[in-house]
ROPAVEX-161392 format. One record per residue (C-alpha): residue number from 1; residue in three letters; x, y, z. Coordinates in Angstrom, 2 decimals. Layout:
N
<atom><num>NUM</num><residuo>ALA</residuo><px>X</px><py>Y</py><pz>Z</pz></atom>
...
END
This chain:
185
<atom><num>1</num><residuo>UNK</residuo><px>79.76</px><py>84.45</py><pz>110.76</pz></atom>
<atom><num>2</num><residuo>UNK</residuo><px>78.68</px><py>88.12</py><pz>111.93</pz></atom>
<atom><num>3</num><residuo>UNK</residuo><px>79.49</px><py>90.50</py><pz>109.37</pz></atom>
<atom><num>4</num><residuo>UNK</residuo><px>82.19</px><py>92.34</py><pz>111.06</pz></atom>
<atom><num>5</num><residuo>UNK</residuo><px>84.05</px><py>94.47</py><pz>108.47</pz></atom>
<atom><num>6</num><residuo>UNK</residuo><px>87.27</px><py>94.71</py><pz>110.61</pz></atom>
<atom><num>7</num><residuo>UNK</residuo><px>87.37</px><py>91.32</py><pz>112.22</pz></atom>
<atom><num>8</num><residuo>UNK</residuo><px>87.50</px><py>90.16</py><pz>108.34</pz></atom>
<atom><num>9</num><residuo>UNK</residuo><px>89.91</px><py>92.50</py><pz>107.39</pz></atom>
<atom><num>10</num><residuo>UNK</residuo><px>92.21</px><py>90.63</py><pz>110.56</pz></atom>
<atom><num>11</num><residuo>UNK</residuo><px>91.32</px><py>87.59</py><pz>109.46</pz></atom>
<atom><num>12</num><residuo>UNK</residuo><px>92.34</px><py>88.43</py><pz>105.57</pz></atom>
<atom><num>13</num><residuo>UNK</residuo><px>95.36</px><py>89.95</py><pz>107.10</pz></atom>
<atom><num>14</num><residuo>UNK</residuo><px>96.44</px><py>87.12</py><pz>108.89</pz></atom>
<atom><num>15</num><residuo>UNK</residuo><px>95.46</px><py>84.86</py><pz>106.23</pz></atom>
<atom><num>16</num><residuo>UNK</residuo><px>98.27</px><py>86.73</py><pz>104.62</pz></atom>
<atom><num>17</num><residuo>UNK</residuo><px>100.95</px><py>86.70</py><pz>107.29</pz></atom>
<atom><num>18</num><residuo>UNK</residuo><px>101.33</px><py>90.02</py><pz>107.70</pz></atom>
<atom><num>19</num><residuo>UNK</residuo><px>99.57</px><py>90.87</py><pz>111.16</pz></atom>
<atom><num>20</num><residuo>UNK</residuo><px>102.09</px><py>91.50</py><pz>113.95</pz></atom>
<atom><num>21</num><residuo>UNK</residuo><px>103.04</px><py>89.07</py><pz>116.57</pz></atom>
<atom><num>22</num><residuo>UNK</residuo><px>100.42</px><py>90.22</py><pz>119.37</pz></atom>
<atom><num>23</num><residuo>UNK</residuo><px>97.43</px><py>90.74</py><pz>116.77</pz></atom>
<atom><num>24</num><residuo>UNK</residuo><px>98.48</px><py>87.18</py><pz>115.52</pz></atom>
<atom><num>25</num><residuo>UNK</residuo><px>98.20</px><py>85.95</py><pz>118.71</pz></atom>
<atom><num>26</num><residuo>UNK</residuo><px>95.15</px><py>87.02</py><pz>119.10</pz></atom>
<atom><num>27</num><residuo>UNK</residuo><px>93.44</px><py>85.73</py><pz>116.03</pz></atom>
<atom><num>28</num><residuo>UNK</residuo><px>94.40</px><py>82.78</py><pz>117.04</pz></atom>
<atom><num>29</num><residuo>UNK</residuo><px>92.97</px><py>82.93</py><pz>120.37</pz></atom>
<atom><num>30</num><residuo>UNK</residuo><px>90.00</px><py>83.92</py><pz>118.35</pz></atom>
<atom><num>31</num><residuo>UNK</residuo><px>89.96</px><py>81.20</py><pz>115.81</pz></atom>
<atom><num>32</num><residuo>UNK</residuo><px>90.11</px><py>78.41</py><pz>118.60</pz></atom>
<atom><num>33</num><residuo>UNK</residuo><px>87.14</px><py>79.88</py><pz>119.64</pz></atom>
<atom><num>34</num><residuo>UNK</residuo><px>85.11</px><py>80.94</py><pz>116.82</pz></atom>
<atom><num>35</num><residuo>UNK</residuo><px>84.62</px><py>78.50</py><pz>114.25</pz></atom>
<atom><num>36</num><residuo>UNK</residuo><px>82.93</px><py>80.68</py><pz>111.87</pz></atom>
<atom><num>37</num><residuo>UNK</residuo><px>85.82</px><py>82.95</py><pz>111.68</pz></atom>
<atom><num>38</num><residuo>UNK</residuo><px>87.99</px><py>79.51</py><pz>112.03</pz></atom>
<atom><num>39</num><residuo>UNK</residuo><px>86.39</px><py>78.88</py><pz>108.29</pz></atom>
<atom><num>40</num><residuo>UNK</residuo><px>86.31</px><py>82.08</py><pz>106.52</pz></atom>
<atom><num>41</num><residuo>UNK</residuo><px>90.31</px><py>81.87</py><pz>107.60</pz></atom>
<atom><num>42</num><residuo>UNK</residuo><px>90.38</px><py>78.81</py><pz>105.97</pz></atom>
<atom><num>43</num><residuo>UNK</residuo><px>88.66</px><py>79.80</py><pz>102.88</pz></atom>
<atom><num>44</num><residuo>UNK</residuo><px>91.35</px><py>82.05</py><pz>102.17</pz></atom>
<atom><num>45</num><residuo>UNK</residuo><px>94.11</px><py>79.67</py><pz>102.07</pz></atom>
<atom><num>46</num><residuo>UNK</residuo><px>93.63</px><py>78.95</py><pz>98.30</pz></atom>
<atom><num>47</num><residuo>UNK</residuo><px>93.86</px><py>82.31</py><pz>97.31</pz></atom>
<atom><num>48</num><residuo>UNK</residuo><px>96.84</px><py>82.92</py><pz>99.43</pz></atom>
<atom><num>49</num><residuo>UNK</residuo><px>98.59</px><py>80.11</py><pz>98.20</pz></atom>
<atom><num>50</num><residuo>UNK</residuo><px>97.64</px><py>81.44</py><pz>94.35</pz></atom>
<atom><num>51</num><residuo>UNK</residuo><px>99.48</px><py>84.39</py><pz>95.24</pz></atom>
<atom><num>52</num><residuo>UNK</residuo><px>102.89</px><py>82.93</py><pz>94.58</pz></atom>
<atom><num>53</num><residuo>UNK</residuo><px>101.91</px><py>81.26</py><pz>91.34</pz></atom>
<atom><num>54</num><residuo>UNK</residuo><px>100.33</px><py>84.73</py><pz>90.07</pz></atom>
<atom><num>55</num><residuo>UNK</residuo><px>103.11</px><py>87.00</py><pz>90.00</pz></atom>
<atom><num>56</num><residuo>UNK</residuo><px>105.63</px><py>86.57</py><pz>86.14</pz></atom>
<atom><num>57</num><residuo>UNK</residuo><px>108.70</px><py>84.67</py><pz>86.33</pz></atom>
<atom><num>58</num><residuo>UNK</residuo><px>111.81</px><py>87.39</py><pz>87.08</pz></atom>
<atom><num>59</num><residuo>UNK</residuo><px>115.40</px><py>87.12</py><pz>87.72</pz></atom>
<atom><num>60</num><residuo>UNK</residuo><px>116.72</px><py>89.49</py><pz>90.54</pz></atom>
<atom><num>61</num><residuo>UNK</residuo><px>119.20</px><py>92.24</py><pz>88.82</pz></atom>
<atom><num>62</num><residuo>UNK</residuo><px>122.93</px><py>89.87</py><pz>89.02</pz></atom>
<atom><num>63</num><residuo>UNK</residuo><px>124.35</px><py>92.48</py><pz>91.20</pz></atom>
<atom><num>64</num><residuo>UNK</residuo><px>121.43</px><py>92.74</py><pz>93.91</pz></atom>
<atom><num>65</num><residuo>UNK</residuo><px>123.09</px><py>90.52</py><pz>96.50</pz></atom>
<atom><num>66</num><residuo>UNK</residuo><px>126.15</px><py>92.68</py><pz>96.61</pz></atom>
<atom><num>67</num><residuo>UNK</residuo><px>123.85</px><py>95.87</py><pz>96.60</pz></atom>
<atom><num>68</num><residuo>UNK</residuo><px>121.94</px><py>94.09</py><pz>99.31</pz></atom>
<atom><num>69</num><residuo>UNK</residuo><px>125.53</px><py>93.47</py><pz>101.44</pz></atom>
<atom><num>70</num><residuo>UNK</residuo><px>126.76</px><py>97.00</py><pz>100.85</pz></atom>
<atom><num>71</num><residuo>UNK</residuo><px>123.89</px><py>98.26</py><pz>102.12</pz></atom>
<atom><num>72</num><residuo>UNK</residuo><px>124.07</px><py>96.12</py><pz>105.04</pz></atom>
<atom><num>73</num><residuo>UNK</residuo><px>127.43</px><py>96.95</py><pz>106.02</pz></atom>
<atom><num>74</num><residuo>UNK</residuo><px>127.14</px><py>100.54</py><pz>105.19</pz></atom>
<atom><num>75</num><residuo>UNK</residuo><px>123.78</px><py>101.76</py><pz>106.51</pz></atom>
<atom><num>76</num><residuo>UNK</residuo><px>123.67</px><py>105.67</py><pz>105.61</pz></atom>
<atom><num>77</num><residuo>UNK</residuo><px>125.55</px><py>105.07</py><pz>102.42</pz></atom>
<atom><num>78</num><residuo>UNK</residuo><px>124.25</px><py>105.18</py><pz>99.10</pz></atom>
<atom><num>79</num><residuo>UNK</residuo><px>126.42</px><py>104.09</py><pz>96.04</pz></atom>
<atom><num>80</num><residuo>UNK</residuo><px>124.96</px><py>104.03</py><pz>92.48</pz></atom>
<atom><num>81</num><residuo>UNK</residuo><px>127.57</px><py>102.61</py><pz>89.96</pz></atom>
<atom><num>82</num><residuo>UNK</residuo><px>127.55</px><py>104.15</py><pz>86.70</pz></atom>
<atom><num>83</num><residuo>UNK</residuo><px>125.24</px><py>101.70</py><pz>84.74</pz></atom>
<atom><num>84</num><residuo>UNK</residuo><px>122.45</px><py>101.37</py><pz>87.19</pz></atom>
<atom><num>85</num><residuo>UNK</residuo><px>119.41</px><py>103.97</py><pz>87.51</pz></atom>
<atom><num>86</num><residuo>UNK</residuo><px>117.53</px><py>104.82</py><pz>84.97</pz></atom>
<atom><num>87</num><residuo>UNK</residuo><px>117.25</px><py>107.74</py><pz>82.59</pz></atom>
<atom><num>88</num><residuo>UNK</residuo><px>113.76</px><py>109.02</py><pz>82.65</pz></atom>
<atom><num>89</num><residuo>UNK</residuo><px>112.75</px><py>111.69</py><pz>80.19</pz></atom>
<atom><num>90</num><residuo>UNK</residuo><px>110.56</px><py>114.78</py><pz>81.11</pz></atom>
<atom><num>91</num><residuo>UNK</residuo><px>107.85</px><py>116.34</py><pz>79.91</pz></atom>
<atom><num>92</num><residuo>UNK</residuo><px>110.58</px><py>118.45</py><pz>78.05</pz></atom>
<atom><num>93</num><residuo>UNK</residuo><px>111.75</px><py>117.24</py><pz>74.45</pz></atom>
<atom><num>94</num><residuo>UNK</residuo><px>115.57</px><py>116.14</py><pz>74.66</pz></atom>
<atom><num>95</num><residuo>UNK</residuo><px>115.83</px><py>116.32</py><pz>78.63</pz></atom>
<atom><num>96</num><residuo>UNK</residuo><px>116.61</px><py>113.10</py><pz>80.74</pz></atom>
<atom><num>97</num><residuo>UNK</residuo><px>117.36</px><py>112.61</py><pz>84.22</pz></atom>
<atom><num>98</num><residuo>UNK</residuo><px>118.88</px><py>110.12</py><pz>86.33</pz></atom>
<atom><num>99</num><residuo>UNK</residuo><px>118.04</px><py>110.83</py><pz>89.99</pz></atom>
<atom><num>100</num><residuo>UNK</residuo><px>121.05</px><py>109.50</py><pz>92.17</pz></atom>
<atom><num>101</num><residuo>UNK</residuo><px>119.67</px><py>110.31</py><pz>95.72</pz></atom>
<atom><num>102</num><residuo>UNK</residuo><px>116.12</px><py>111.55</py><pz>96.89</pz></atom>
<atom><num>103</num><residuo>UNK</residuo><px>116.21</px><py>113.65</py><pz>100.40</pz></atom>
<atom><num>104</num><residuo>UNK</residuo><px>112.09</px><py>113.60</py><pz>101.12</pz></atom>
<atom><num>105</num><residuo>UNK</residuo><px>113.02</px><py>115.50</py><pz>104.71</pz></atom>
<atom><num>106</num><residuo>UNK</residuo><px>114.85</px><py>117.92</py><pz>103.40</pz></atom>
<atom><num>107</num><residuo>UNK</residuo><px>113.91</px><py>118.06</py><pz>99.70</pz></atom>
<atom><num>108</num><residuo>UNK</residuo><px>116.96</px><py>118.06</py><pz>98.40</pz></atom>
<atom><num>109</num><residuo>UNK</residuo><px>118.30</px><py>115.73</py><pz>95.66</pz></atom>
<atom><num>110</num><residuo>UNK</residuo><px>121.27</px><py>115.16</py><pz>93.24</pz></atom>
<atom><num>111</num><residuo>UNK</residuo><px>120.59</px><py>113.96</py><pz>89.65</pz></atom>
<atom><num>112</num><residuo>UNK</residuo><px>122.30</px><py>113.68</py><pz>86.51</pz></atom>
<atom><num>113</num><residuo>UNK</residuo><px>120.45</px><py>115.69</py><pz>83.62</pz></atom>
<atom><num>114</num><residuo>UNK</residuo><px>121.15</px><py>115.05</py><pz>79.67</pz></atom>
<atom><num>115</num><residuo>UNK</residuo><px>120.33</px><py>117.76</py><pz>77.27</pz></atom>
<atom><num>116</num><residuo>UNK</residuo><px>120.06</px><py>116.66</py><pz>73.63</pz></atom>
<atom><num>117</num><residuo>UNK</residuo><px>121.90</px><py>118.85</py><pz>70.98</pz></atom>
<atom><num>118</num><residuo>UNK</residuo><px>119.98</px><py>121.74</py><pz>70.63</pz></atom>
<atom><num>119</num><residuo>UNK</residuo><px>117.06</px><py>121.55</py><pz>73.37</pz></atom>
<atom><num>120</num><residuo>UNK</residuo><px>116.56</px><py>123.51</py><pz>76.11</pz></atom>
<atom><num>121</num><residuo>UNK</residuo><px>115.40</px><py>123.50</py><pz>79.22</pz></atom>
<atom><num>122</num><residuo>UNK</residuo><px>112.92</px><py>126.47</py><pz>80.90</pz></atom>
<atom><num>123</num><residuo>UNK</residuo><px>113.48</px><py>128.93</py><pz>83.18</pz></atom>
<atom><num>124</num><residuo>UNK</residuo><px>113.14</px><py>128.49</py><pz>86.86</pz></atom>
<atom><num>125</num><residuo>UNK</residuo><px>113.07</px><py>129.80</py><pz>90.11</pz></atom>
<atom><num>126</num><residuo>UNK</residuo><px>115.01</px><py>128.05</py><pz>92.83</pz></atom>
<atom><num>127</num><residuo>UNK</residuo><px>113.38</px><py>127.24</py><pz>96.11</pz></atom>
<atom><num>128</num><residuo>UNK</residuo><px>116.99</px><py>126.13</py><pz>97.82</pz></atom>
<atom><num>129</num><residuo>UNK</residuo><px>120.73</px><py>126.65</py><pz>96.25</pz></atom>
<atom><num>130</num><residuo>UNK</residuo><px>121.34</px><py>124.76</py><pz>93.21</pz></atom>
<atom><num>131</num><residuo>UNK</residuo><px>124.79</px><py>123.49</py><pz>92.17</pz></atom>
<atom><num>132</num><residuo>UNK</residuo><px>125.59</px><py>122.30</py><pz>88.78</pz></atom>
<atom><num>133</num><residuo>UNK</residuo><px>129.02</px><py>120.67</py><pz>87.60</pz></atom>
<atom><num>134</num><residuo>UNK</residuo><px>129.00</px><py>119.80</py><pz>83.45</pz></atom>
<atom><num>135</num><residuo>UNK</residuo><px>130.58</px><py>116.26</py><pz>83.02</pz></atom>
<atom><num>136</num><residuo>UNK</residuo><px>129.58</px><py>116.46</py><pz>79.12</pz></atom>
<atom><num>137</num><residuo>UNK</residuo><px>129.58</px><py>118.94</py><pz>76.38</pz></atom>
<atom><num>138</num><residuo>UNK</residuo><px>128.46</px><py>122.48</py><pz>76.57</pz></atom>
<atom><num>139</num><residuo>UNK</residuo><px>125.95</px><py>124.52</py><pz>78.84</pz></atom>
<atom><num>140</num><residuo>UNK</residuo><px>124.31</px><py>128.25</py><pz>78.12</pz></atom>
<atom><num>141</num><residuo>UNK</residuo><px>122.63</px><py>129.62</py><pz>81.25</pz></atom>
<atom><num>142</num><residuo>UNK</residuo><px>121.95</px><py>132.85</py><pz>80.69</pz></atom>
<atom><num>143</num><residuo>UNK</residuo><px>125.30</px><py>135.24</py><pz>79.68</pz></atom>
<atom><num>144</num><residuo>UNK</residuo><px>127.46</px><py>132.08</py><pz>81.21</pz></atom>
<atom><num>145</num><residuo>UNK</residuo><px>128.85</px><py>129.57</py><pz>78.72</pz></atom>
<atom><num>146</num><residuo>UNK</residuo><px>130.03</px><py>126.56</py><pz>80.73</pz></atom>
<atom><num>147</num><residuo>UNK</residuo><px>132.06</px><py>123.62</py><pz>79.52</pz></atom>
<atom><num>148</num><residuo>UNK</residuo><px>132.86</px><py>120.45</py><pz>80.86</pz></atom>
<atom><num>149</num><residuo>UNK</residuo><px>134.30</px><py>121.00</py><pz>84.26</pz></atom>
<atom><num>150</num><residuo>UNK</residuo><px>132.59</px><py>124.53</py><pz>85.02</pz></atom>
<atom><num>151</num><residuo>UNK</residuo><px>130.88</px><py>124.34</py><pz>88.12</pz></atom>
<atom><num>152</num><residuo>UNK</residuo><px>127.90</px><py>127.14</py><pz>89.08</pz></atom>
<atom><num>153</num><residuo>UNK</residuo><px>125.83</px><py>127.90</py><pz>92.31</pz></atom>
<atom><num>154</num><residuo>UNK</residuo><px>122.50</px><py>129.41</py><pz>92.38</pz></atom>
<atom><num>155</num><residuo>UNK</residuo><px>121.05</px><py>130.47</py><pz>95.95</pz></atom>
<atom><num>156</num><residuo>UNK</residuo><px>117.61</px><py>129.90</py><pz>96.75</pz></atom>
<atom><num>157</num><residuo>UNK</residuo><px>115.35</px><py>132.65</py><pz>95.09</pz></atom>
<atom><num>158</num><residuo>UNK</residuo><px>117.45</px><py>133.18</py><pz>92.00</pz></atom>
<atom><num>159</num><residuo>UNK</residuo><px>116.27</px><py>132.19</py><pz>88.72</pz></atom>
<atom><num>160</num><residuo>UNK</residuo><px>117.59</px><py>130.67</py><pz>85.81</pz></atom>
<atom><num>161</num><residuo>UNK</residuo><px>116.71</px><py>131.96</py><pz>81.89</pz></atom>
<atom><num>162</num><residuo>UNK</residuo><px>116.26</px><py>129.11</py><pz>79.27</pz></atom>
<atom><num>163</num><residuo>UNK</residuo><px>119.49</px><py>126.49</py><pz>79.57</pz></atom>
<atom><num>164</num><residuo>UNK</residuo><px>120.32</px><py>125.39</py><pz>76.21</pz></atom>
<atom><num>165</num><residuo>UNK</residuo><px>123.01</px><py>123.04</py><pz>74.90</pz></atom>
<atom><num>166</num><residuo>UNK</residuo><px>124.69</px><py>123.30</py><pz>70.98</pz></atom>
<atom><num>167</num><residuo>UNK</residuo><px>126.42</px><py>119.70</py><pz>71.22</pz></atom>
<atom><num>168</num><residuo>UNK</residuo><px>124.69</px><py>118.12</py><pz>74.35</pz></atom>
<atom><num>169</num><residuo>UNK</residuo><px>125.23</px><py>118.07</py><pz>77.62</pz></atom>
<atom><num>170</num><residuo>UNK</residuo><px>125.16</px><py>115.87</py><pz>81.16</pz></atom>
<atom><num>171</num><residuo>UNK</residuo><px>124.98</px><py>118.09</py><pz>84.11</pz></atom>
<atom><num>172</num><residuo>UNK</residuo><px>125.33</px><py>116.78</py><pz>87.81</pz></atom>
<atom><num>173</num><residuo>UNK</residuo><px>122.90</px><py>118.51</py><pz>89.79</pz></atom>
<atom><num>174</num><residuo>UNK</residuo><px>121.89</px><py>119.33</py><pz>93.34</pz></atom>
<atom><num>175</num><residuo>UNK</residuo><px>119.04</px><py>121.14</py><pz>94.10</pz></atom>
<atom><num>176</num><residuo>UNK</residuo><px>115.55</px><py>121.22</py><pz>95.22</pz></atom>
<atom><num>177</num><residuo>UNK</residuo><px>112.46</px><py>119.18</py><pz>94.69</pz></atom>
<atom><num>178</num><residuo>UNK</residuo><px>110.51</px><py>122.06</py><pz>94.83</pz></atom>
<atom><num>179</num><residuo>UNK</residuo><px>111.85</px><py>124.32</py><pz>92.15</pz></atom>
<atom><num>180</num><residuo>UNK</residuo><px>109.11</px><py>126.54</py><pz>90.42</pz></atom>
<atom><num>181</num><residuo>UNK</residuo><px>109.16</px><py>126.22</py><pz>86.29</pz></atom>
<atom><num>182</num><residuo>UNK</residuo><px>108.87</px><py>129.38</py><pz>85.07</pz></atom>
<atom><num>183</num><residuo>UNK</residuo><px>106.73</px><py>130.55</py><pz>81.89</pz></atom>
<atom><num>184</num><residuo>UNK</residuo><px>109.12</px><py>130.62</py><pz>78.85</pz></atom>
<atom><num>185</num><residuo>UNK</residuo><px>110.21</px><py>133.94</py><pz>77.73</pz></atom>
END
């Protein structure tokens, strides 16, 4: 068979099953009349039927197929119950967040951030408005102490001092992908 980098790369690809319904076509018009490409096609077949045997054993999360259905019937709606996400910790000792939605467009997202008893998190600049709610504990920003319930709005530009917690806190926050850590004081 002629060495032709892309005509392989079709034939791997349909090998796979993932070519579109015209380009399949087409390989198969091909195949029928190219029996070297006809047998490097069916060379692959053992390695594409390995495929399924190579990936671990899992079990789909118990609550997928109603995740699945609600997202189905409600296209433009996201729902995250309380126990699923994941808390991810940052490059900052004590902080974890839990990102609930991710806007790439726009940039914009809403998470749920943990402070640890007695950590802090820098200062920075915000590149859209930020809104914070505390659902947990205690919250210094600056000369604002804010407890659960207190609610605070940034606008884009502003800048935050160091935030630091003396019991802990979880904060629901919107803001922007994009805001600029600051150098600690």
């Amino acid at each position: 068979m002629k060495d032709d980098s892309k005509k392989l790369e079709e034939a791997a690809c349909y090998a796979l099953g993932c070519l579109g319904e015209e380009q399949a076509a087409r390989m198969r018009d091909q195949l029928a009349v190219d029996p070297d490409l006809a047998r490097e096609v069916a060379s692959l077949k053992p390695a594409v039927e390995a495929l399924g045997l190579a990936a671990p054993d899992a079990s789909p999360p118990e609550d997928l197929r109603q995740r699945l259905k609600d997202k189905i019937a409600s296209p433009g709606i996201i729902s995250v119950k309380a126990g699923e996400g994941q808390w991810t910790p940052l490059p900052i000792p004590g902080v974890f967040v839990k990102r609930l939605m991710l806007d790439r467009k726009t940039g914009r997202q809403t998470s749920l951030v943990r402070i640890e008893a007695g950590c802090a998190y820098p200062p920075h600049r915000h590149a859209s408005r930020e809104e914070s709610l505390v659902l947990e504990g205690d919250l210094k920003i600056g000369g604002h102490s804010l407890k659960v319930g207190d609610y605070m709005c940034a606008e884009e530009g502003s800048t935050h001092g160091v935030l630091t917690t003396e019991g802990g806190c979880m904060v629901l926050i919107m803001s922007s992908i994009h805001d600029q850590r600051l150098p600690a004081p």
